[in-house]
Structures are given as C-alpha cells and as structure tokens.
C-alpha positions in Angstrom: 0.0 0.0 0.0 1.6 3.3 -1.1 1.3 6.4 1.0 -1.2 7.8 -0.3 -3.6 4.6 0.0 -2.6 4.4 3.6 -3.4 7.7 4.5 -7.0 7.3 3.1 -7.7 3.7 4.4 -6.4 5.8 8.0 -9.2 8.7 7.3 -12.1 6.0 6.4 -11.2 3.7 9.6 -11.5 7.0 11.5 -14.4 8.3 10.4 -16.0 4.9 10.5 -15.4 5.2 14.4 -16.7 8.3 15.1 -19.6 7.2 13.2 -20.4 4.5 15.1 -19.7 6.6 18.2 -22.0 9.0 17.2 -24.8 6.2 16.3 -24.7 4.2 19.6 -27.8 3.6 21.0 -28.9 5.4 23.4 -29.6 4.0 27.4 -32.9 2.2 27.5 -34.6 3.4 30.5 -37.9 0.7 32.3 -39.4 4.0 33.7 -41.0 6.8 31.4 -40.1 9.9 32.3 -43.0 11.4 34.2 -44.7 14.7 35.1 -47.0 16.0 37.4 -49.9 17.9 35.5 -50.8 20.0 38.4 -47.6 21.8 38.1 -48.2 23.1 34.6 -52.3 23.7 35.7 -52.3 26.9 34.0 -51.2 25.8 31.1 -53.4 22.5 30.9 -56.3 24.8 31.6 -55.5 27.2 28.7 -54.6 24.6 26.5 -54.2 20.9 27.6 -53.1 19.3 24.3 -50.6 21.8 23.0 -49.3 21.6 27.2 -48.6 18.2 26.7 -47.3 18.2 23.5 -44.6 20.9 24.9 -43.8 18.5 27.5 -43.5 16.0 25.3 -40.6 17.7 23.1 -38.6 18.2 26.1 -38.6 14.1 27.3 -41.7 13.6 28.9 -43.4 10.5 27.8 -45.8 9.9 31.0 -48.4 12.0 33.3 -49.7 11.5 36.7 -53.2 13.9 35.5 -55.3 16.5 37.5 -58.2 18.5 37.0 -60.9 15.4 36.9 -65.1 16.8 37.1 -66.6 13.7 38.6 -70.2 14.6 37.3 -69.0 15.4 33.9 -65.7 12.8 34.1 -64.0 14.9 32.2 -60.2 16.5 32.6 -59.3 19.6 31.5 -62.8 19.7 30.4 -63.1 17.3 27.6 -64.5 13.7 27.8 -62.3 11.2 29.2 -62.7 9.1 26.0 -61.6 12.0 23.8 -58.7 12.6 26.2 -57.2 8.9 25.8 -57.7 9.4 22.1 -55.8 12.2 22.3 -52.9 11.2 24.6 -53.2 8.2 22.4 -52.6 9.9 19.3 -49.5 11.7 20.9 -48.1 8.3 22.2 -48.2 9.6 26.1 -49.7 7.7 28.8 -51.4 8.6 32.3 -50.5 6.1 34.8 -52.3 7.9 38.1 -54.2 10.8 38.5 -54.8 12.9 42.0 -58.9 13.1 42.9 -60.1 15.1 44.9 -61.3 12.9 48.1 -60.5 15.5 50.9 -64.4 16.8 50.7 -65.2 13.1 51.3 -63.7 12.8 54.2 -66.9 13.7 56.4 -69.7 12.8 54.3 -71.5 9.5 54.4 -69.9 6.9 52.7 -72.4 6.4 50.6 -71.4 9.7 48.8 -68.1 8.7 49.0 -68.9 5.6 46.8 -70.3 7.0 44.9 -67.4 9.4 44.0 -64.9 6.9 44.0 -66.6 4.7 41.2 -66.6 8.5 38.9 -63.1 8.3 40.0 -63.0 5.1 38.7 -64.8 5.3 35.4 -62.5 8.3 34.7 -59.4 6.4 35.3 -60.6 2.8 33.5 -60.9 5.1 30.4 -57.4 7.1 30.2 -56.1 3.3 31.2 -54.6 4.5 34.0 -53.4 1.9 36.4 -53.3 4.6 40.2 -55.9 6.4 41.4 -54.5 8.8 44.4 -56.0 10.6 47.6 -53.1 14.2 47.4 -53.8 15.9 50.3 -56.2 16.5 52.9 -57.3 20.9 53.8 -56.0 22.8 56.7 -58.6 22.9 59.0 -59.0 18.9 58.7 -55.8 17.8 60.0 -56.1 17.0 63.2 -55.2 13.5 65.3 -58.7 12.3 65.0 -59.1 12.9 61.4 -56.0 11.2 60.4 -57.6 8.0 62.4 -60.8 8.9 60.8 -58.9 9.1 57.2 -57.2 6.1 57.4 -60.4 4.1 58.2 -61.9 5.7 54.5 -58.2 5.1 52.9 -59.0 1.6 53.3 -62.3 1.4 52.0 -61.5 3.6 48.8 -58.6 0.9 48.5 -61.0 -1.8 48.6 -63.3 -0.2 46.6 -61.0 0.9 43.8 -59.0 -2.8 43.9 -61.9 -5.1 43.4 -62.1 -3.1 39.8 -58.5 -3.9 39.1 -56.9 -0.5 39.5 -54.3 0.1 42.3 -55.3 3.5 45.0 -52.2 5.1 47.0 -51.4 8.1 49.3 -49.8 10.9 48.3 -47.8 13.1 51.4 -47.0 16.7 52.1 -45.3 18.0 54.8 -48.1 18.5 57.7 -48.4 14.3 58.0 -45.0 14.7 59.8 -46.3 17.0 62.5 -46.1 15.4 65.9 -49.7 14.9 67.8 -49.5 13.3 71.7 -46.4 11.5 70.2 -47.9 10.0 66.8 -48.2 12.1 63.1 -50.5 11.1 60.1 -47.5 9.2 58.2 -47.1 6.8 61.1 -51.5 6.4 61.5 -51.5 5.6 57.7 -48.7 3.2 57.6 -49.5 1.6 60.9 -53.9 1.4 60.3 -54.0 1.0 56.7 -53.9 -1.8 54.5 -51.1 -2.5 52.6 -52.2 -4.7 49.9 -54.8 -1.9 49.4 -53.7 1.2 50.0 -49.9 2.0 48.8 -47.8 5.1 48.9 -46.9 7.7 46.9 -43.8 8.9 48.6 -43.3 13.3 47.8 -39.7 13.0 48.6 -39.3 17.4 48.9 -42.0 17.1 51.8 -40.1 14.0 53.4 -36.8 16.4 53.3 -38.2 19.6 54.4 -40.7 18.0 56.8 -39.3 14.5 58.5 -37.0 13.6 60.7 -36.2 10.9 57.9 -35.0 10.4 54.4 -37.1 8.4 52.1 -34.3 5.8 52.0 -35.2 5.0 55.6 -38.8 5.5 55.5 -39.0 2.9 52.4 -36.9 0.7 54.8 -39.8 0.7 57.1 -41.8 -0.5 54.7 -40.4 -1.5 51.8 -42.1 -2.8 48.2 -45.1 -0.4 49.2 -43.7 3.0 47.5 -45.0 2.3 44.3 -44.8 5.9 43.0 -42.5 9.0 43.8 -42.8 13.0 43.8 -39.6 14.1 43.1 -38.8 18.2 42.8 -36.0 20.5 44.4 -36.2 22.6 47.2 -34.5 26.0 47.2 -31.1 26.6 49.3 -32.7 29.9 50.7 -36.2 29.7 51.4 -37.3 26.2 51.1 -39.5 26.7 48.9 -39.9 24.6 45.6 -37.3 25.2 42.7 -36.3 23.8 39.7 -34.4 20.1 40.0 -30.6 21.2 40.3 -31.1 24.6 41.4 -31.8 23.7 45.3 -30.4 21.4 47.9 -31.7 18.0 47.7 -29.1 15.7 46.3 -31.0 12.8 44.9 -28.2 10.9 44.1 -27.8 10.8 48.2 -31.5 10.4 49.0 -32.6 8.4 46.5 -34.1 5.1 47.8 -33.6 1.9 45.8 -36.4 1.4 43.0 -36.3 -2.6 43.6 -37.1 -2.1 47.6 -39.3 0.9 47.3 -41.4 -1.2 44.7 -41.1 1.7 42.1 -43.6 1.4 39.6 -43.6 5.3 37.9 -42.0 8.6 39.1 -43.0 12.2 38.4 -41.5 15.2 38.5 -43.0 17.9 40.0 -42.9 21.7 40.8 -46.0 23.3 42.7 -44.8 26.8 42.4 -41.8 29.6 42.6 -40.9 29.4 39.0 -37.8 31.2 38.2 -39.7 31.9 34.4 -42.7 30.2 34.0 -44.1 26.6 34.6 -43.1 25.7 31.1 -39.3 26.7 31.5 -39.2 25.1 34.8 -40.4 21.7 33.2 -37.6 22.0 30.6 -35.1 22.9 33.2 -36.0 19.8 35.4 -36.1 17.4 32.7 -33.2 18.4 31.4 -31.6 17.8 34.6 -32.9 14.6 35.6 -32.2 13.6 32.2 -28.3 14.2 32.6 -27.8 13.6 36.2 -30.6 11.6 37.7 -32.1 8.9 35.0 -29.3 6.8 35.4 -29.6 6.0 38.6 -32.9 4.4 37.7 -32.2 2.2 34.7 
C-alpha cells in the first residue's frame, strides 16, 4: 500500500469510528419519564393538548393527570374518551391521577362511593393503572381525622381494587407534625392496609418535613412506594425550585427502586418558577435527564 492509499484507508477507519460513536444507542430506561400535571395547571387549563405536547418535546413520555369533574368525568374539560384518544394519538400515557377525596372525608360513605366509582370510570378510560387521595385541607388535619382518614383510605382501597386499579397516598409535609407522640405518616402506615392502599412517597416534603429520608422510611416499609414525587427545594427559602437549582441531592436520597417497589416517578414543581411553569419543566427534565435517570435504569 503506497502512501497515499494508507493515508486514506487511516481517514475511512476513523471516520468509521466516530460514526459508530456517534450512532450508539442510546440508554434504554424501564421508567417513562414522568410529570405532574398540576404543576403546569395553568397551562393545561388554557390549552391541555398543545401543554402536553410541549412537555413531550422536552422528554416527557408519561403523566400523573389532575383537574378530573366527577359529574362530567372529564379533565381539562373534555371527555375522558376524547382525552385517551388524544394522549393516544401523541403516544403519552397517564399512569395515576390525583382526585379530589379530601371533601369526602366527612360525608357519608355512601357519597363517597359514589365518587370513588366516577373516579374510577374516569381512570378505567385514560387506562390508568393509580388512582391517588393528594392531600387533605387545613382545618382537617387534626389527630382524630387522620384516624378517621385512614379508616376511608382503606375502603376507597378496597373499593378501587376489586375493579382492578391500584389506590395510593400521596404526602406533604403536615403528615409529619407530631400529635401526643404519633403524626398522620405513622396512622397511615400503621392502620391501613397495605395490599390496598400504597404510597406515593413526595420526597421534597419528606426532606423539608421529617426527621427521615425516604431511604429510611422505604426501609420501614419496603415494596409499598409504588410511586415518587420528586422536585428540588431552594437553598434559601425552602421553597420549591427547579431540580438542580436547590439542595436535595438525589443521588444521596434516593431510595432503591427494587425495595421501594417503584412502579412510575413524576417530576413535580408546585410553584416559585424562576420563568414560568413551562421553563421550569424544561429545566428539570433536562436535569434529571443528565444527572438523575441513570440511577434508575
């Protein structure tokens, strides 16, 4: 081979190798990227569809949904069947939604039944596989309500598990709060069922409101935190901020998928956008996409 034949055989093998370097396959991940709808509510409200395709652009593939009218069973005001077809069309998926339950919580159960199977019909037809109780109001958090609470956490469970979907809790901070020596986390774990009422584990409100991380509270109860919240929380005030910008180091905190019993994950911001809710979406996934996803292949 003259020189000349060399050198070019050299500049083919070369580029041959970046190519393939360039065309390796990307990391397939077993969890969708996920978001929490009620952090872009605005938007959803104004305009659900073009919302979600935004989020989809930037990496989201899956939503935990909001905004459900029981009477109607609609979301974002249209029809639950028009809102699969939609999400279908876009190749997303919903795999829980948050209802609105708290109301419930001293009527008869009969109403609450009655709610639960709207929740129901509402989730059978967007396919998704969670329905979740969020949050409880102000004024109703006290020692006997959480006892109260937990007895109607594990009839909804019931309820909603004899038709085949799976129910789960979701926390904020206040279920951490210390009444005559017990809080509402320890009631719900200690006076609930698990096979029919699981967890969805807010990891910003376990930070900025336990005593524990959620690596140690998944160890008390491990295979039940089927689902996790997961935002930032600012360095200054506490307050929510976009993933990377505040002081939770997930790759510290993080509890093991396998022993939580991870089944989906959704980011989340509730408020203090440095831009918007749209910008603070992009910044978080973009984060979690570089820094975070690997730890959960």
């Amino acid at each position: 081979m003259n020189r000349r034949n060399f050198v070019n055989s050299s500049l083919w093998a070369t580029a041959g190798a970046l190519h393939l370097a360039n065309t390796k396959p990307k990391p397939v991940y077993k969890y969708k990227l996920g978001y929490q709808l009620f952090s872009v509510n605005q938007d959803m409200n104004a305009d659900p569809f073009g919302t979600l395709k935004a989020l989809k652009s930037m990496g989201y593939q899956d939503f935990e949904i909001y905004g459900f009218d029981a009477d109607a069973v609609t979301y974002y005001g249209h029809p639950a069947a028009d809102f699969k077809e939609r999400l279908d069309e876009m190749e997303l998926t919903c795999t829980s939604g948050h209802y609105g339950f708290a109301e419930y919580l001293d009527q008869p159960e009969d109403a609450l039944r009655k709610f639960v199977d709207q929740c129901i019909e509402g989730a059978r037809t967007l396919n998704t596989p969670y329905i979740t109780w969020p949050w409880i109001a102000e004024e109703q958090r006290t020692l006997e309500n959480y006892k109260r609470m937990a007895y109607k956490l594990n009839l909804i469970g019931e309820q909603i598990n004899a038709a085949g979907l799976g129910f789960s809790y979701h926390n904020h901070g206040f279920e951490f709060e210390d009444h005559q020596g017990d809080t509402c986390y320890d009631i719900i774990i200690r006076d609930t069922d698990e096979a029919l009422v699981k967890l969805q584990i807010d990891m910003y409100w376990v930070m900025h409101s336990s005593d524990q991380t959620p690596k140690e509270w998944v160890k008390k109860d491990p295979g039940r935190f089927v689902m996790w919240h997961i935002k930032d929380m600012d360095k200054v005030t506490r307050d929510y901020t976009e993933l990377g910008n505040g002081s939770i180091d997930y790759r510290e905190i993080m509890p093991d998928p396998k022993e939580s019993g991870l089944q989906y994950y959704y980011l989340e911001q509730g408020g203090n956008f440095a831009v918007s809710a749209m910008q603070s979406a992009a910044t978080s996934a973009e984060y979690f996409q570089k820094h975070l996803q690997k730890l959960l292949p």
